[in-house]
N, C-alpha and C positions, 0 to 999 in steps of 0.2 A: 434154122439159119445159124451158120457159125458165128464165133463174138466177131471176128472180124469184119464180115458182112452188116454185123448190129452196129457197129462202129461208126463204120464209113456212109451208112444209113442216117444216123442219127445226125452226124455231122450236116450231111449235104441237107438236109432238114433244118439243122439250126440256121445251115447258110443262107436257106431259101426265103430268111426275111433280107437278109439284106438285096435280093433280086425282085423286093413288091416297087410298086410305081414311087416313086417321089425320094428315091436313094439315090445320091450321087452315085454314076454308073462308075467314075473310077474307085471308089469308093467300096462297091461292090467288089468291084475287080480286084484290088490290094486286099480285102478279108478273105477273099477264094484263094489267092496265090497264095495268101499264107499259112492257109491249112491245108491246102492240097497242094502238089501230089502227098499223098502220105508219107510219113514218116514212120517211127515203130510202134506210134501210138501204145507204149507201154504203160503211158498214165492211165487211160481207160482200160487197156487189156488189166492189170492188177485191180482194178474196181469192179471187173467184171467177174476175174475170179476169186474176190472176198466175196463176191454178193454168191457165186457159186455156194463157195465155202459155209457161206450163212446159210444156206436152203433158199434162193432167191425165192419169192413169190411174185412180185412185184415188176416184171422186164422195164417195164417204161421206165422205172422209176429210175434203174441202174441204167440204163441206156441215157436218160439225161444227165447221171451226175459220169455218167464217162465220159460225154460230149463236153459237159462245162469246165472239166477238167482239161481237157484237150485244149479247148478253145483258150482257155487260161494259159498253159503250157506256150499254144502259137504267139499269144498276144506279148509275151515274156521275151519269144526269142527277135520278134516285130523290135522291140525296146531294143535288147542287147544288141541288135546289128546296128545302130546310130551308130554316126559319128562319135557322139556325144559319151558313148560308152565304147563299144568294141573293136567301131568301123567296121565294121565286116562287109564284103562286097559280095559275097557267096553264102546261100545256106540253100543247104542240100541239094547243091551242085547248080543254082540256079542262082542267075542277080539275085539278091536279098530285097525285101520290103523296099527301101529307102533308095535303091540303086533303080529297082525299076519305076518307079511314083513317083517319087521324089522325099525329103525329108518330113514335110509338112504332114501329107497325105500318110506316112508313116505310124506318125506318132500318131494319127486320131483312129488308122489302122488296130493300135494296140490297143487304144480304147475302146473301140467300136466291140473289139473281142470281149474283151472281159467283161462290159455289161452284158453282152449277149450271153455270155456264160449263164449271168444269173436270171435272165430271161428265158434261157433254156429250162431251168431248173423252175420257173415257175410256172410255167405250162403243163409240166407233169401233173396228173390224176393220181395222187395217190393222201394216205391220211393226213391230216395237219400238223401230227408233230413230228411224221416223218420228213414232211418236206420241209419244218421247220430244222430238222437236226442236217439236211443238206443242206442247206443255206449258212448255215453257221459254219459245217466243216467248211464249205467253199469261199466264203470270205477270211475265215481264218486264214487260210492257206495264202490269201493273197495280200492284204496289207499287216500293222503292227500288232504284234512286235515282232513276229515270227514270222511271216508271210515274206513272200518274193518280194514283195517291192521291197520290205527293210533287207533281207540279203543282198540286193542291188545297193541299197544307200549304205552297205557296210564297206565296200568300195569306195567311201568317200571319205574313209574317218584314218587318222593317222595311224591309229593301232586295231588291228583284225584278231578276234578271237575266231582260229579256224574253226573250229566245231560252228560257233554260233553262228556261222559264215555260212556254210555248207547246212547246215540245221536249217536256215532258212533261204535262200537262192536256189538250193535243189531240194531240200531234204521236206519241207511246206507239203509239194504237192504229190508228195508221195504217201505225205502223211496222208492227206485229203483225199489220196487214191483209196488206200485202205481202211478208212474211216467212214470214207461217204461209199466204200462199199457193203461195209458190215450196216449203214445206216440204209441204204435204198431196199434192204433185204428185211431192215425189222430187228437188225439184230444190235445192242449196246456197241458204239464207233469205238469207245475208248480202250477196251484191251487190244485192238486191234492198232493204234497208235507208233505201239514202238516197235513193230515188222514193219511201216514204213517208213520209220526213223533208222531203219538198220537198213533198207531198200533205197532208202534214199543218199543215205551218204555214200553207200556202198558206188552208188551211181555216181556220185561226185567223187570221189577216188577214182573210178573208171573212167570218166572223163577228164579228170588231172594226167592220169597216163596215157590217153589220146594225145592229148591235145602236145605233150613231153616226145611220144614213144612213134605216133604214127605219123602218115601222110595226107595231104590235102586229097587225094583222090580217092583212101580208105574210109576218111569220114564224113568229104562232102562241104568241109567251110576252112579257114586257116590255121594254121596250127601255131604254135609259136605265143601264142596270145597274152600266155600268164605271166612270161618273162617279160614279152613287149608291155603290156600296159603295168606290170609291178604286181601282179596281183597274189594271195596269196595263194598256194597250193597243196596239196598230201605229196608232190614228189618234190616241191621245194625244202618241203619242210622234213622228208621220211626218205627222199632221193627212191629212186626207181622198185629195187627189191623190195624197202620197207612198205612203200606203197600198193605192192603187189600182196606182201602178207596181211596188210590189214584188209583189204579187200576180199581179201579170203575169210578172213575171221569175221568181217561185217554180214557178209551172203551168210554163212552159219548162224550165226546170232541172228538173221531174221528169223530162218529156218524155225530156230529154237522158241523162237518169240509168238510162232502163231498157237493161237487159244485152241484150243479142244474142238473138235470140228469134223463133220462127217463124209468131206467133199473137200479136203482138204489137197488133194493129189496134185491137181491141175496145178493147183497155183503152187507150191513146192515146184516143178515144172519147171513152171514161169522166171521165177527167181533161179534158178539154178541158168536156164539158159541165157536168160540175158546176164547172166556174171559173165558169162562166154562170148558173149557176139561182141562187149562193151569193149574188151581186153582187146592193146593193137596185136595185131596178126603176129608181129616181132617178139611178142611178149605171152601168147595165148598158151606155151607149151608149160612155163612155171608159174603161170597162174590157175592149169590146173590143177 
């Protein structure tokens, strides 16, 4: 079975508790919409080929922590579409969370994901200190000090240090990608750390220049967003070009950053082509 089929497998599995008797059925319905239809699911794809990379042993194991990974990612974007934060009335071409449910059914939407994350992750069969060292990468990844939820509340503070910004609102669960893949495999998370700290900003400069460079119907939600809400950015702060050269120099540096490794190709791959699909169409030619 390819990772993508393992993916979308594990997913529609995790989803399958929120469809047992005694769930609010809209409830049910607002966690489906919000993980399906797919998206690039790049968080899991790069967990899957660390775990590659590592000599996986272990499929279930990595198939859960790409799932809670995932689920963590949907439960993130459930949040940023409020009112409250981005208003967004579209993600991935489709009413958002809050637009089809309502507000309420929203927010418990985002929660209901991210325990399930780690409900997913405890179901798995595998040794105890391995599933202890998922559990830690995956909470990491999501509350303090580093975690997406503090990248969100750094949005609240008068003064934004971008790195620490970007480090945590995108760059968390990328860590989490490549950490809790060299961990579901057996292998030490932590050299494995800073290729998703370089993957993951890398991703948050690409998405800086989206959201700058392209169109509502290129990416699927609104554009305009960093100017409209004040937020900070790599093209506010580097303007267009510069933000394109660090992106380039960020994909390298992960490149450079992966450990020793015998299965190493795929995910080299990986990373090269998502620098490519992330970049607007307007801008794909000097960012190669």
């Amino acid at each position: 079975m390819d990772v993508t089929n393992r993916i979308e497998r594990a997913l529609t599995e995790a989803l399958s508790q929120a469809d047992l008797a005694g769930c609010p059925p809209r409830l049910a319905a607002a966690m489906r919409s919000a993980v399906f239809p797919r998206g690039a699911r790049v968080r899991p794809r790069l967990c899957h080929s660390v775990a590659l990379a590592c000599g996986e042993d272990n499929p279930a194991a990595t198939e859960a922590a790409g799932a809670a990974l995932e689920l963590m990612h949907c439960a993130s974007l459930v949040h940023d579409d409020l009112p409250c934060f981005d208003g967004a009335d579209i993600r991935r071409g489709r009413p958002s969370v809050h637009k089809a449910f309502g507000e309420p059914l929203a927010v418990l939407t985002g929660d209901a994901l991210i325990v399930l994350a780690f409900q997913t992750i405890a179901r798995v069969n595998c040794a105890p200190d391995r599933l202890l060292k998922l559990t830690q990468v995956v909470g990491g990844a999501v509350g303090v000090p580093l975690g997406i939820v503090a990248g969100q509340a750094w949005e609240c503070e008068s003064e934004i240090n971008l790195a620490h910004y970007h480090r945590s609102k995108t760059g968390a669960l990328f860590v989490a990608a490549t950490a809790a893949g060299a961990a579901s495999a057996g292998a030490d998370p932590e050299p494995w750390r800073l290729v998703g700290e370089k993957i993951g900003e890398a991703y948050q400069v690409a998405d800086d220049l989206r959201d700058a460079a392209a169109d509502e119907d290129e990416i699927g939600k609104p554009v305009g967003q960093d100017i409209a809400h004040d937020r900070p950015s790599a093209v506010r702060e580097m303007g267009i070009d510069g933000a394109v050269f660090y992106l380039k120099s960020l994909v390298r540096g992960a490149i450079e950053a992966m450990p020793p490794c015998a299965n190493g190709n795929e995910l080299r791959s990986l990373i090269m082509s998502e620098a490519t699909r992330l970049v607007p169409a307007k801008l794909a030619q000097s960012a190669a």
